[in-house]
Phi, psi and omega in degrees: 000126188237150174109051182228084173268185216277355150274326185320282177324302196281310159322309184270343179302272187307342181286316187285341182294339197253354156108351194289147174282097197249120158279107173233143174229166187213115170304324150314143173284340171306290178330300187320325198292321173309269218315304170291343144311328167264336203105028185279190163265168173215076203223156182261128215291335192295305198293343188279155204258107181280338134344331176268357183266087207300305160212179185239128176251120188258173182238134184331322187283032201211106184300133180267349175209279169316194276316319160192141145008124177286129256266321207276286162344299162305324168318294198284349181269330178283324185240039129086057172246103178338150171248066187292130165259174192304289184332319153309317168314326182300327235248346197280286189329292131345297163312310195279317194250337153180119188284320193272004190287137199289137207222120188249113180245141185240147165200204207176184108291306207266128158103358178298337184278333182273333160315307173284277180346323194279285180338311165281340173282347192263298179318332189263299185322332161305315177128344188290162174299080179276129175264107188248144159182226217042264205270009179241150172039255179261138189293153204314328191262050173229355180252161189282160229276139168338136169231108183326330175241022172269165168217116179265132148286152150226075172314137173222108197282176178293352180276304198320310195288329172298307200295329184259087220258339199226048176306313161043064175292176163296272195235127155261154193216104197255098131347273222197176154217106217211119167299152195201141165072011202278022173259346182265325187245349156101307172224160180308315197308314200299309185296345179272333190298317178322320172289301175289307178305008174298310231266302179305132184088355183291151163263012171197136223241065173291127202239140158276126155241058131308312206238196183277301210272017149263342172286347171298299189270303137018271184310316186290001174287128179304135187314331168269348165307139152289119192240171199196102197251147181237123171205152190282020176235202205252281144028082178190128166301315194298169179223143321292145162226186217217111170199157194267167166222102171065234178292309223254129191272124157228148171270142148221150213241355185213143175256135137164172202314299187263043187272131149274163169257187182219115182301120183273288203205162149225163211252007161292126180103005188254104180299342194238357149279001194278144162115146166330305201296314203303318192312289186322314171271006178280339200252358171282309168311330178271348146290349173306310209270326179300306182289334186288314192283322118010284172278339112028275199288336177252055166036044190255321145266143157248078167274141183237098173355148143225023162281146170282325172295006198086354224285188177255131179289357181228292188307047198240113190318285220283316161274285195345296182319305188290331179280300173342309182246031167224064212238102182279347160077194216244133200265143194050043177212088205049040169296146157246099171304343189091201215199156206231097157068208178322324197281117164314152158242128155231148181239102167249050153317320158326334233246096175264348211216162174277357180285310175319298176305317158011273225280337169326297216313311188301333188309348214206131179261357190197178163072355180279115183267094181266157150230125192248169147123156173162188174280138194308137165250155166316129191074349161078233184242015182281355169243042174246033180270009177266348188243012181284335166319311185268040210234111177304315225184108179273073214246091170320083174255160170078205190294319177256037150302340174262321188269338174275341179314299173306256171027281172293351192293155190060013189197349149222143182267135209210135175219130156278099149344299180085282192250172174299327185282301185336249297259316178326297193314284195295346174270326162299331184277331165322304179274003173276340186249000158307139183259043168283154182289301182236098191290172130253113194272125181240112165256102201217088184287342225009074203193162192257125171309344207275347168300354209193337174224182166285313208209178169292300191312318169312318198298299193283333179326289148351285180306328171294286174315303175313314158309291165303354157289295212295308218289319191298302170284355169258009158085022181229000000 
């Protein structure tokens, strides 16, 4: 076991639980110290009789081929010993103890964490046993074990799917593909097939065709596959496919000429739904469920009713519509922290890239007071200059206050902050004397924290904490 943060660890548990002679090494002394402290073997892997190794389980952060191959990877490729992830332990495990228990695996570049979260939230709202992890919240093998009536969610990065040679979910579920990682997978084309193999061995397949190399990968689903395309345009061959008019999601379920659709729900007025991408993971979570229930009725999962009539338990329009809007969303991802008289607070600290910030931005149509800024990503803001209209005011933190100031100088009005609480202070007292109907204080720093925090997450806490200072003196 190389790798030990908390799936290294959650991996090596369940492996002595399992009866296996588990070797663990870490480059860091934290992890090592972690690992002997529960009680591990601990050893430096250079040292080990690789003759003696059935496999080696890496942790998803431990490059496998890009830049290059990690010291410990080449150990095991010279001595021909498989490369393994948790998530494979699960998919093994599965396989083994119950093949048919329903396994929903998700992955994206953009929107897979609100994706799996909506998907276990609809599902637990329905009444089922849900179990959610992987590359979102708890590692996998920290959740209970396959079941007939459990439904594992799973979120997956392209490192977890490199890891994962015999995954073979109930529905796999591919968002997008937009470059991302490409210093881990070497070209965009390594990075998209890596996203598509999610898709092989699935017995039902949800693809977004919005963009080519998912609409791409979409035509390449096997002929025996269900394949089930969503998209946030009109446009789609497949039968059934899932697609929006503005806010409102519909399916259509049946081909010829006079086949209609049928309006599932709509996300207008879902705070936590709000803005174009969502629309996009709201109707990928409803081919999940469309595709689950589907194998369902032809005994291909063993999802089992919990209606005493029989009736079907995940496709039933009208509660979807009711989880849909009582749907609590992902903390530091367009949250709505709340709100001081007119003025909205939203915390997207997740927003690491102006790609991110987008989609805040797009979310609002006017009235918006950001605050951007943190260390710098490659290219700034500049291709968000089509959404500066709708930007009141900008308040400028971190490192990259002298480059976005430029950027915006003549075309937004920008005050350098320095820190996150300023930038509160002053975009709140701004947008309370603003004559917008619904101002907004927006935080989409579109920038990496570290300069000024440990993570996004520190970031929006922060950001948090500072609203609820404001909420408090206003007596709320």
């Amino acid at each position: 076991m190389f790798g030990l943060g908390g799936s290294g660890i959650a991996a090596a548990h369940s492996l002595v639980a399992g009866g296996a002679n588990v070797l663990c090494w870490d480059d860091g002394e934290a992890g090592r110290a972690r690992a002997r402290a529960e009680g591990f073997n601990v050893a430096d892997l250079r040292e080990a009789d690789w003759s003696a190794v059935a496999s080696l389980v890496l942790a998803p952060g431990v490059p496998l081929t890009h830049p290059e191959p990690h010291w410990t990877v080449v150990l095991a490729q010279k001595n021909g010993v498989e490369i393994i992830g948790d998530v494979e332990i699960f998919a093994r495990e599965r396989a083994a103890l119950c093949p048919d228990a329903p396994f929903i695996a998700i992955t994206g570049t953009n929107g897979k964490s609100t994706t799996t979260a909506l998907i276990a939230h609809l599902l637990s709202y329905l009444g089922h046993d849900v179990a959610m992890g992987g590359n979102i919240g708890r590692a996998i093998l920290t959740l209970g074990p396959p079941a007939p009536n459990r439904i594992h969610v799973v979120e997956m990065s392209s490192y977890q799917i490199d890891l994962t040679p015999t995954l073979e979910p109930s529905v796999a579920v591919l968002l997008n593909v937009t470059p991302d990682h490409i210093d881990r997978h070497g070209t965009l084309a390594h990075y998209a097939a890596v996203k598509e193999r999610l898709l092989t061995d699935a017995q039902a397949c949800a693809v977004g065709i919005d963009d080519a190399l998912t609409a791409a990968a979409a035509g390449r689903v096997a002929p025996d596959t269900r394949l089930y395309a969503f998209t946030a345009g009109h446009g789609a061959s497949a039968i059934p496919r899932l697609y929006a008019i503005q806010q409102s999601l519909f399916v259509h379920e049946q081909s010829g000429s006079y086949a209609s659709s049928e309006e599932i729900a709509s996300l207008d007025g879902i705070g936590t739904l709000r803005g174009r991408h969502n629309v996009q993971n709201a109707l990928a979570a409803l081919a999940a469920l469309r595709a689950l229930q589907d194998l369902a009725d032809g005994h291909q999962a063993a999802l089992r009713p919990v209606d005493t009539d029989g009736a079907r338990t995940v496709w039933t329009l009208q509660r979807l519509a009711e989880g849909l809007l009582s749907f609590p969303g992902l903390p530091h991802r367009l949250e709505e922290v709340g709100r001081i008289g007119r003025v909205l607070f939203i915390n997207d600290s997740k927003a690491t890239n102006a790609e991110a910030a987008e989609k805040a931005l797009s979310s609002f149509d006017g009235g918006i007071h950001w605050i951007a800024g943190g260390q710098p990503k490659s290219g700034g803001i500049a291709s968000l200059e089509t959404l500066f209209p709708r930007i009141a005011k900008a308040y400028l933190i971190g490192e990259a206050q002298q480059q976005f100031s430029a950027t915006l100088a003549g075309r937004v009005e920008a005050e350098r902050c320095g820190t996150l609480a300023v930038a509160v202070a002053k975009a709140a007292a701004d947008a309370a004397a603003s004559g917008a109907q619904l101002p907004v204080v927006l935080l989409s720093p579109a920038c990496a924290s570290f300069d000024q925090f440990q993570n996004f997450e520190a970031r929006g806490e922060s950001f948090r904490d500072s609203v609820r200072g404001l909420m408090h003196e206003a007596g709320q």
